[in-house]
Structure formats: C-alpha cells, structure tokens
N, C-alpha and C positions, 0 to 999 in steps of 0.2 A: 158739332152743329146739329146731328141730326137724335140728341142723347135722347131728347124730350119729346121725339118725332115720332107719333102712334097712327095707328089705324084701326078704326072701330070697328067694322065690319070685311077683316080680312078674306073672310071663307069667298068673295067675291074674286079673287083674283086666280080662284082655278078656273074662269072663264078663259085665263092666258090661255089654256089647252087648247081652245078653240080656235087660236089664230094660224097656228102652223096646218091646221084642218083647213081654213081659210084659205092659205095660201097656198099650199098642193093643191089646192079645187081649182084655182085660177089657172094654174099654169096648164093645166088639163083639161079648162075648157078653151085656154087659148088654143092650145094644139088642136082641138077639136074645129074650132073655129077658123084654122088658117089653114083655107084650100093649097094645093100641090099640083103645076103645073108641069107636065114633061115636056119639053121643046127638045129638039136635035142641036137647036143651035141660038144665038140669041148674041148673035154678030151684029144682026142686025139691029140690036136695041142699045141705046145709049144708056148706061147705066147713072144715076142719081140719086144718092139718098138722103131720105130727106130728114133733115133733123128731129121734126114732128113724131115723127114717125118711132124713133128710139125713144122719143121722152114720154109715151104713152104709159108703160110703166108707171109713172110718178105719181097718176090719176088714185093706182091701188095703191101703192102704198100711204100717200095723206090718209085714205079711207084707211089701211091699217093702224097705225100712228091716231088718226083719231079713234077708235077703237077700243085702242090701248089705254089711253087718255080718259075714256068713257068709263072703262073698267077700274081703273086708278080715281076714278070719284067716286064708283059706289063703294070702293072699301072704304070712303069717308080717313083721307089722311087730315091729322089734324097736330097740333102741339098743346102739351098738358102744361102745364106752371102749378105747380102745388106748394101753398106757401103755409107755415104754422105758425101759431100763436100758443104759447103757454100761459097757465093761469094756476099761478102757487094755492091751493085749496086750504094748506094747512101752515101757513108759514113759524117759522120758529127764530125765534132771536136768542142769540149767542154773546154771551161777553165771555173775553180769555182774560181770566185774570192770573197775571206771570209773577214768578217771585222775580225781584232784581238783584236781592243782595249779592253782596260781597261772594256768597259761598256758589253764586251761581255759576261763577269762571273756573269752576274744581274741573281736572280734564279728565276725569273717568269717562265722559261721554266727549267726541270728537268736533268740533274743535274747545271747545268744553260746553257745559249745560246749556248758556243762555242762547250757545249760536246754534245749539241745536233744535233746542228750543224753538228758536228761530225760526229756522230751517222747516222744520217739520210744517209750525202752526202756517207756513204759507202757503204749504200745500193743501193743508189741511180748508183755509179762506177761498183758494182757487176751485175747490171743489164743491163749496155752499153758494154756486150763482145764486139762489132765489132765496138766500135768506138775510136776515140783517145780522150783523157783528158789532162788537164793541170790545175795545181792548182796556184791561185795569190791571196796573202797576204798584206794587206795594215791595215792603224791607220791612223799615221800621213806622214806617205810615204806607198811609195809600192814596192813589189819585189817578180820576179816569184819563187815561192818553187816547182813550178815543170814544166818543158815546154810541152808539148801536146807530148803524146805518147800513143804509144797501147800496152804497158808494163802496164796493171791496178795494178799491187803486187808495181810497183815503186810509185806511185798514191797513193795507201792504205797505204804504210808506212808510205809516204811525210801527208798525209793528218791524222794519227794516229797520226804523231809529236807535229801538230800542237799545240802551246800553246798560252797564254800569258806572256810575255815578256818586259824587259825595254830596249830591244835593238833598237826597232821601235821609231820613235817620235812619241808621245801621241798626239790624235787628233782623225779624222774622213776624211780622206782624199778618196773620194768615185771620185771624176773625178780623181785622180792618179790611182785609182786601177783600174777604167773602160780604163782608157788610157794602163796602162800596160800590160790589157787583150787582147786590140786592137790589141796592137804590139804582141805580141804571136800568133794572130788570121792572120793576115793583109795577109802575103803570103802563106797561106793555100792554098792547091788546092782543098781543100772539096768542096763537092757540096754543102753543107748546114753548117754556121756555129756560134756559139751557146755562147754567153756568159750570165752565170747564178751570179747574181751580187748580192750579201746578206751584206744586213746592219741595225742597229738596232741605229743608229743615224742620224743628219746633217752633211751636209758638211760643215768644219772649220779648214779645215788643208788641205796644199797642194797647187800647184801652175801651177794645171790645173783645167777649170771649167769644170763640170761635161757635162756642155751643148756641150761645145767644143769636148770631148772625147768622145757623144753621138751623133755627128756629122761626128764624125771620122769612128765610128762604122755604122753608115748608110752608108757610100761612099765606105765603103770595104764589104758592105754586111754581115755583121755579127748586128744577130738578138739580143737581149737583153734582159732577162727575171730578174727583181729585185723585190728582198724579202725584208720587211722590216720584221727583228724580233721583235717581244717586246709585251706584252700584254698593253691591254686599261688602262689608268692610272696610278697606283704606282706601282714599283718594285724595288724590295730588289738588291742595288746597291753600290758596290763600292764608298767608299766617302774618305778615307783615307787610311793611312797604320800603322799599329801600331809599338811600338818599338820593337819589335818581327819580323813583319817586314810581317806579316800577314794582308788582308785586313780589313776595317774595314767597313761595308757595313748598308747604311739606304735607308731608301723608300724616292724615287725621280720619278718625274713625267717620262714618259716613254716621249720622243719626237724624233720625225721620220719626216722626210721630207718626206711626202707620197706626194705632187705634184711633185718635183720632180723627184723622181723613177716614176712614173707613166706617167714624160714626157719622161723621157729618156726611159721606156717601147712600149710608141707611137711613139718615132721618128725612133727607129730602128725597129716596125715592133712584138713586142715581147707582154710581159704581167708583168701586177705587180700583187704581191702575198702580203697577209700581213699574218705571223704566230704569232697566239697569244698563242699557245701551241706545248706541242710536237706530238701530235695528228694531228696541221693544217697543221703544217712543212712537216709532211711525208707524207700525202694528197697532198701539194702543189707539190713534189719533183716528187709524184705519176702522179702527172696532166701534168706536162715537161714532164716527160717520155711517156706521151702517145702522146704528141704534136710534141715533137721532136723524132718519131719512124723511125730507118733507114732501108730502105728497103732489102731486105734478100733473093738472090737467091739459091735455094738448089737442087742440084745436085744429085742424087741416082744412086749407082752403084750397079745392082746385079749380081752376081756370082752362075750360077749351078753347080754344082758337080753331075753327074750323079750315082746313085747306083743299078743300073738294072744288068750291066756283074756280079758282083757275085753269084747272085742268077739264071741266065741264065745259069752261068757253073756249079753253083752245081747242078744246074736241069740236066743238061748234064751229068754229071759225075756219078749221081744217079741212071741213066736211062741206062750210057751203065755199071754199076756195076751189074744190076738188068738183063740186057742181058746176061752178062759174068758168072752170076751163074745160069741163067736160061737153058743154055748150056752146063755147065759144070755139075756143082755139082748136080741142081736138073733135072738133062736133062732127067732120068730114073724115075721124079715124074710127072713133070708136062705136 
C-alpha cells in the first residue's frame, strides 16, 4: 500500500522533538497553575465531580494531534507512479532459416537436432521483444514458414510446428534457403540485418549456389551467422523407413561442409558456429544474442500526486474544534 508512499521534504519531521518539550511544559504549568488548599476537615463539603472538568485535557491534546498533522504536511507526503516507455533506436530483423531434412532427427543432440533445434531457437525469440523475426524452412527446396514480423506468438507457434516431413524434396539445399532468407531480408528498412542459417549437412540439392545467394546477402547488407549441427564423428541416423513406416536409424559418419559455412560466414561479415551438443547450441544462440544486441531507448514518466491538503485540513479543523470548545463549553475551566 504504502511501496510508492514518499516524502519530499522529510528533514521537517525532527520538529516531532518538539512535542514531547511541548507536553512536559504543559504539565508543569498545569502544576504551577493549580493552587493547594489545607483544610482540617472537609466533612462539611459535599463532594462532586464534574465531568468537565477531567475532559479539559482533550483541549491539549487536539492542539497536539493538530500539530503533528501540521508537521506531516510540511514534509509534503505524496505518492510517485513512474511509468516507461521504450523506443527500439536501432531495430534489427531476423530470419532462422532451419534445415528440415531427414538427417535433422540424428539423436547426437537430445531429443535429436530439429527438437533441439527447437528448443533453443524459442528461447532464443523470447529474448528479441523489440525485434522482428521470420522463420525459412528448406531440405531439398525452400519456403518461408513465416515472413519477419514483431508478432513473436506468430513466430513461436510457426516455429513449435515445425517438423519433418515428405512434402519438401529430400536433399540439403542450403543456397536455396540462404537465397530465400535474402528475399525476406532484401527491402528491410532495418538498420541491421540478420540471417542465422543452421544446417547439419552439404549442399546437394537445389538450384542456387550457396556462393551466389552469399553474394546476394553481402550486396543487400544483411550479415550471415551459420551453425553447423552434428557432433565429431558417428551419429545415430536415419538410414531407412520400416514397413510400419517408422524410421529405421544407424550410425553414419556425421559430414558438414564447415568451409563452406565458414565462407559464407566471412563474406557477409557474420560468424560460423559448430554445435556438437545441446549445451554448445544454446551457448552459440547465447553468443548471437549478445553480438546482435539492439539498442534500447527508455523513456520514464513520473507522476506526483500530492498528500499534504488532508492532513493541513485536519490540522485545521482540530485546531478551530479545539477553539470552539475552548469558548464555549470549557470557557468557565480553562
């Protein structure tokens, strides 16, 4: 209740010292004030007392209680509301373009590549609020599964769907899907922009070279950042399909055009990544996000609300009540 509850001019409230000075003065001029009669005897007086008479007291304390009241408005209590507004200076747009094939279900990475894959890039979405994304799907072709937008829930769904499939041609078509990213990218008005290009094979399918659509990508300014997935050596891989209709999966040599990526990382300017777990993936994912950080203007509004008149007029109100009985009712006491 009281989180947002301030007081601008606190140093006022060491006038409290003054009250308890206040009231030891009272009581010591009362004593001064109340004469002392010796009788012998006082048989003869009917004794009565009068109510007035205890309730005189009540007169000082309003006056203290207003006082107090008095003093609690010059420290000026008030309540703050401070609200922000951010304003992206530098925004950056993002397309992931993922491989889908076949070899993406190898279980070197847990629960194998695509679902980690997965896994990763939505954390990776949940941490770009102020930028826009777009997700692009390729094997043996390519095709955008989502256009660059700064709807991230449309992004998370598209990229939750994601599966493997026999509706793509079977292959590795990696300059199809860097070319696709292009074309998503190309009339961007971003100041900075960003294609993260993941694949865990060669290129062998498709009917753009990768060199070309990495060529394309430097002339429109958009940087290049490619992952190859797969760990060093054997992994448990898709090799057929059974009559069930389930894969039928044995260890095969893991092979990655790492010169490649690595050129296509140098010509637009970017970096290549290799994950060989689900550990280096989200380290790697981690490393982009700090490389491509978009700058962040934040704006702060705060709001006083002032709470000093109430207690100014209770002070008031205390003090001419404390008047109006001091005239009236105890005007014959005190």
């Amino acid at each position: 209740m009281f989180a947002n509850f301030t007081f601008e001019n606190p140093e006022f409230f060491w006038l409290f010292i003054l009250l308890p000075v206040a009231i030891a003065w009272y009581f010591w001029k009362r004593n001064l004030q109340t004469p002392a009669l010796r009788m012998s005897s006082i048989q003869g007086f009917k004794a009565k007392s009068s109510i007035l008479a205890k309730l005189r007291p009540v007169l000082f304390v309003l006056r203290i209680l207003a006082l107090a009241l008095l003093i609690v408005a010059l420290a000026r209590p008030r309540t703050v509301d401070v609200s922000t507004r951010t304003n992206s200076t530098q925004g950056i747009d993002i397309v992931m373009a993922i491989d889908v094939s076949a070899s993406m279900l190898a279980r070197d990475l847990q629960p194998n590549r695509l679902e980690a894959t997965k896994a990763v890039g939505e954390e990776f979405i949940k941490g770009r609020p102020s930028d826009r994304i777009g997700l692009v799907l390729y094997s043996g072709e390519s095709f955008t599964k989502t256009p660059i937008t700064s709807d991230k829930s449309v992004v998370l769904r598209a990229l939750e769907d994601v599966e493997f499939n026999n509706i793509l041609e079977s292959g590795t078509a990696i300059g199809s899907g860097l070319a696709t990213s292009v074309n998503r990218l190309k009339d961007s008005k971003a100041e900075s922009k960003v294609i993260i290009l993941l694949t865990d094979g060669v290129n062998n399918s498709g009917f753009i070279d990768p060199k070309v659509a990495s060529e394309l990508a430097k002339e429109f300014g958009i940087k290049v950042y490619t992952i190859g997935v797969g760990t060093n050596g054997m992994a448990l891989t898709p090799v057929g399909i059974a009559g069930n209709g389930r894969f039928q999966f044995g260890n095969r040599q893991v092979e990655i055009d790492e010169d490649l990526l690595k050129q296509i990382a140098d010509e637009t300017g970017g970096k290549y990544f290799r994950a060989t777990n689900n550990e280096k993936l989200q380290d790697i994912y981690d490393e982009i996000d700090q490389l491509e950080k978009t700058e962040i203007e934040e704006f702060k509004y705060t709001n006083y609300d002032e709470k000093f008149r109430p207690f100014a007029l209770l002070a008031g109100a205390l003090l001419l009540f404390e008047l109006l009985l001091r005239y009236t009712i105890f005007r014959s006491f005190i």
